[in-house]
N, C-alpha and C positions, 0 to 999 in steps of 0.2 A: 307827354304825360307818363309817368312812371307808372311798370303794372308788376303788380305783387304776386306773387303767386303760391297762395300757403293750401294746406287742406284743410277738409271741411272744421275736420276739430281744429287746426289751427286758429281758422278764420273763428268757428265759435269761442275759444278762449282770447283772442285780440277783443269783440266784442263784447262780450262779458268782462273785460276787464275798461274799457273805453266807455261803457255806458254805464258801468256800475260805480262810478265818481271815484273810483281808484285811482287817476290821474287829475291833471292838469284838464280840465273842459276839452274836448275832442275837437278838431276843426269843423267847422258847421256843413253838414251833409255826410259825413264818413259814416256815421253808425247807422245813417238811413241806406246806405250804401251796398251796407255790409248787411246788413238784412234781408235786405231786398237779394243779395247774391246770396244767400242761403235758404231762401225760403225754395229758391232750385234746385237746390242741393236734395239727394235719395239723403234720407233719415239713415239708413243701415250701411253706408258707404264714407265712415270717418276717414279715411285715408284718399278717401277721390282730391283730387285738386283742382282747385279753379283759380284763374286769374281775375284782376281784378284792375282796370283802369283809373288810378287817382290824381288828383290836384296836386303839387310840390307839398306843400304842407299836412295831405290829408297819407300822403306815401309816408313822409316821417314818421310821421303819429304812428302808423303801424310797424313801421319795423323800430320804432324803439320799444311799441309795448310786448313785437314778437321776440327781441332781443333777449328784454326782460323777463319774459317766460321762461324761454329756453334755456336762462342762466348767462347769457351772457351781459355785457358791461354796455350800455348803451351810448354812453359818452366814451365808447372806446374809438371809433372814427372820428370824432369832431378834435379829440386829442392827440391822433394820428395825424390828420391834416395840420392839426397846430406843429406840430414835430417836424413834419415834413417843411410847413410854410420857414419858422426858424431855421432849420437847415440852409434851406436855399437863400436864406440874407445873410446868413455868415458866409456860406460859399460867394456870395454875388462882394461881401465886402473884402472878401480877401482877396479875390480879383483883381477888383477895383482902387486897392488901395498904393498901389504902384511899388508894390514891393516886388524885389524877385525872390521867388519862393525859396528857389536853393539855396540864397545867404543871407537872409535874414536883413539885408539892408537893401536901401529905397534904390532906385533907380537914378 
């Protein structure tokens, strides 16, 4: 299981935005989750951090909405991995494709 690890106001501004229908419906148990790991939390200690163990889907859900907080781009990995995936089938076909690299003609 993937564990997050934001501080307390982190974790309160991912929940406030995850339960206040700002998104896409939350994975079911995340926002009860995150509750429940704040109602531990010292009131005067915004900067304390906690970890927090989540489900594959209930991990996303927060770091794309900590993403989008922070300013960053949240479909900036899923389009990294796409970059990366396309890379490696043009490397894999130029391999494969039985040419010899240095002169431009087939084998």
């Amino acid at each position: 299981m993937p564990r997050i690890t934001l501080s307390v106001e982190e974790w309160r501004a991912v929940l406030h935005h995850l339960d206040g229908g700002q998104t896409t419906p939350p994975p079911p148990g995340v926002v009860e989750r995150i509750r429940a790991l704040l109602s531990h939390a010292a009131s005067g200690w915004p900067e304390q951090i906690f970890a927090l163990e989540l489900d594959d889907s209930s991990a996303e859900a927060v770091r794309a909405v900590h993403l989008t907080l922070s300013g960053g781009d949240p479909s900036l990995g899923q389009r990294a991995a796409s970059v990366s995936e396309a890379m490696g089938i043009i490397f894999q076909h130029q391999q494969d494709d039985g040419r010899d690299p240095g002169s431009g003609v087939g084998r």
